[in-house]
C-alpha positions in Angstrom: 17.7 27.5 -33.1 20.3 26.1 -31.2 21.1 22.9 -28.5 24.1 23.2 -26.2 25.0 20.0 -24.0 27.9 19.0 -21.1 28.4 16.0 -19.3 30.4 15.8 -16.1 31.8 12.6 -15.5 33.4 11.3 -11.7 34.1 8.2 -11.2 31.7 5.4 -12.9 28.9 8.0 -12.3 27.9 11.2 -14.8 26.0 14.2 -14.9 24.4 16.0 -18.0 22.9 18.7 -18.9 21.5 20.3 -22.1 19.9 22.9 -23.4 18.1 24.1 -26.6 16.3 27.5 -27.9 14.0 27.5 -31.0 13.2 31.4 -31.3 10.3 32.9 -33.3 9.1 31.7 -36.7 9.6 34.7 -39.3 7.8 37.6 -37.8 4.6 35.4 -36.2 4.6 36.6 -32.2 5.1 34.3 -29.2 6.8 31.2 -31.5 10.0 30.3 -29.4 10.5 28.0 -27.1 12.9 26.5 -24.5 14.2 22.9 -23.7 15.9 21.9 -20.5 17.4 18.0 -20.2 19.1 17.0 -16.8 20.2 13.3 -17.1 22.1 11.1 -14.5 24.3 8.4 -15.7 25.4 4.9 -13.4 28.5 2.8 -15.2 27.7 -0.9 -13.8 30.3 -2.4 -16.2 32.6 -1.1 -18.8 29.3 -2.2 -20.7 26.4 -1.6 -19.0 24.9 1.8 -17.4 21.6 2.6 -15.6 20.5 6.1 -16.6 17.7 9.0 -15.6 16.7 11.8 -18.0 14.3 14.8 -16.8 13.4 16.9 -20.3 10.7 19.6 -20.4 9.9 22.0 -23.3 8.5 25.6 -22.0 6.7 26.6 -25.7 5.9 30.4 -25.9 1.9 31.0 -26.3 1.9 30.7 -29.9 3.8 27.5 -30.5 3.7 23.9 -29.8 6.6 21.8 -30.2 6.7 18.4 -28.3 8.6 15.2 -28.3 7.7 13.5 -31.8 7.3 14.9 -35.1 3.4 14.4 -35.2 2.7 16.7 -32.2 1.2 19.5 -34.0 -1.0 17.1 -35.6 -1.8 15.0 -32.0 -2.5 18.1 -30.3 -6.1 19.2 -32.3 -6.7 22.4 -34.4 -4.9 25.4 -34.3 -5.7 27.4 -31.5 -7.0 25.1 -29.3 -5.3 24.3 -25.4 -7.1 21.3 -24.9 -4.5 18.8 -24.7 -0.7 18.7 -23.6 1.0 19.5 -26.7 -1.6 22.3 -27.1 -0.4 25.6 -28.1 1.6 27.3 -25.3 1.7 24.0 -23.2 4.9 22.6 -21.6 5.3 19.2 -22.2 7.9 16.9 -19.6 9.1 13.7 -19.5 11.3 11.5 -17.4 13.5 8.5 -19.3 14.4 5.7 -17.1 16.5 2.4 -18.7 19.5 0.4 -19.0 22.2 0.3 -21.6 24.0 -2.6 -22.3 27.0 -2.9 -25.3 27.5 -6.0 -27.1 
């Protein structure tokens, strides 16, 4: 697995990007998957920033990774497509919030 990221910064603004690959576990078929993160960055302050993060994971039929650490176990028995973090499913999410240093 791997997870490349880049920020471009102008001015009190920045854009990032990211990207990660997980490929196939051992020799079990279709167990990859792919993670694309565009954020968006907005320097208020020297202290405080508004930001905006886009993430989505595009899992391979045969696995199911997800945002948390208990997705395999939220996501039902093995096999099964019945919910987001199913097997095969590609889970998104957008991030909105404010950052402020003390």
């Amino acid at each position: 697995a791997y997870y490349l990221a880049g920020t471009y910064k102008f001015g009190n603004d920045a854009v990032k990007l990211a990207y990660g690959k997980a490929n196939q576990v051992g020799i079990t078929a279709n167990t990859g998957a792919n993670q694309v993160s565009l954020g968006y960055d907005h320097g208020m302050s020297k202290r405080t920033k508004l930001y905006a993060i886009y993430t989505r994971i595009s899992n391979n039929a045969g696995a199911m990774y997800g945002f948390s650490q208990s997705t395999a176990t939220a996501a039902g028995a093995a096999g099964t497509n019945a919910t987001v973090n199913g097997l095969g499913a590609s889970p998104s999410a957008i991030s909105l919030g404010i950052k402020h240093s003390f």
